[in-house]
C-alpha positions, 0 to 999 in steps of 0.5 A: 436441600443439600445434606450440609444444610439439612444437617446445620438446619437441626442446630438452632445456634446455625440457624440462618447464619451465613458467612459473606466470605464463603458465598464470595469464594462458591462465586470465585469457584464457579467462575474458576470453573467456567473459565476452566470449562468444568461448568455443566452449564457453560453458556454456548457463546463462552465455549469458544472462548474456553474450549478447544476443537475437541471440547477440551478445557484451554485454560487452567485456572487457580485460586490465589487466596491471600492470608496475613502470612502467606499466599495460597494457590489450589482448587478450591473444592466443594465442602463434603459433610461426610467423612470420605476414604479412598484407597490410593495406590500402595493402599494409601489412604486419601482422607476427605478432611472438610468431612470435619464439618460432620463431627463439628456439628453433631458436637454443636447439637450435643453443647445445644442439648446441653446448655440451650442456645449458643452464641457463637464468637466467629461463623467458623466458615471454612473452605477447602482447597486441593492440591494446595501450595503455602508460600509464606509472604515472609519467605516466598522462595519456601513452599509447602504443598498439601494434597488439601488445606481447610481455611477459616474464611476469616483469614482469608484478606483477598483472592485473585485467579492465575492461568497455569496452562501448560 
């Protein structure tokens, strides 16, 4: 059992909830990294296919995922259940923000010491992506780049995968 669901275990309000939308996209990110061929378990029949002589990735693929207003093109990463800070260079700080799911669940645990069992609106189910790029469907020639984007799995309408292969 993984620490995220050892901690959403204790919170009877999350209790056997799941979000549909959050297991698609897992299925996209392990895909994405087959093709990529980051996966540990990669079928040996596929590592012709995805790898080169050396054992080097020949692909680099992204996720495109689509929101009423804009395009957003990243890697989609694990959820953290920690916070984590690691010094960059220049002693600038690089901040593992799906960490927030640590804070949203002891705040959960508290409302539910408080007021018994809540009843939730939505899942709150959100992704994180990397090295994210925002193009707003109303002006697509204008992007936004973040070094990670948390996204409800609410808003996300469609997703497709795009070959960056230099």
């Amino acid at each position: 059992m993984t620490e995220e669901q050892n901690n959403t275990e204790e919170i009877k309000s999350l209790k056997n909830k799941v979000s549909p939308k959050t297991i698609t996209l897992d299925a996209l990110k392990s895909l994405i990294d087959i093709f990529n061929g980051n996966e540990e378990t990669l079928p040996s029949e596929l590592e012709e296919s995805f790898l080169d002589e050396e054992g080097e990735a020949i692909n680099n693929f992204k996720a495109i995922l689509l929101t009423p207003v804009a395009q957003i093109e990243g890697d989609i990463v694990n959820i953290n259940p920690k916070f984590t800070v690691e010094s960059e260079n220049n002693n600038k700080l690089s901040i593992d923000l799906s960490g927030v799911l640590q804070l949203r669940n002891s705040r959960i645990k508290a409302l539910e010491e408080q007021n018994g069992d809540l009843k939730f609106m939505d899942s709150g189910a959100f992704i994180s992506v990397k090295n994210a790029k925002l193009s707003p469907l109303s002006n697509p020639d204008v992007t936004h780049n973040y070094p990670q984007l948390i996204l409800f799995a609410d808003q996300i309408i469609g997703f497709t995968i795009n070959n960056k292969r230099n």
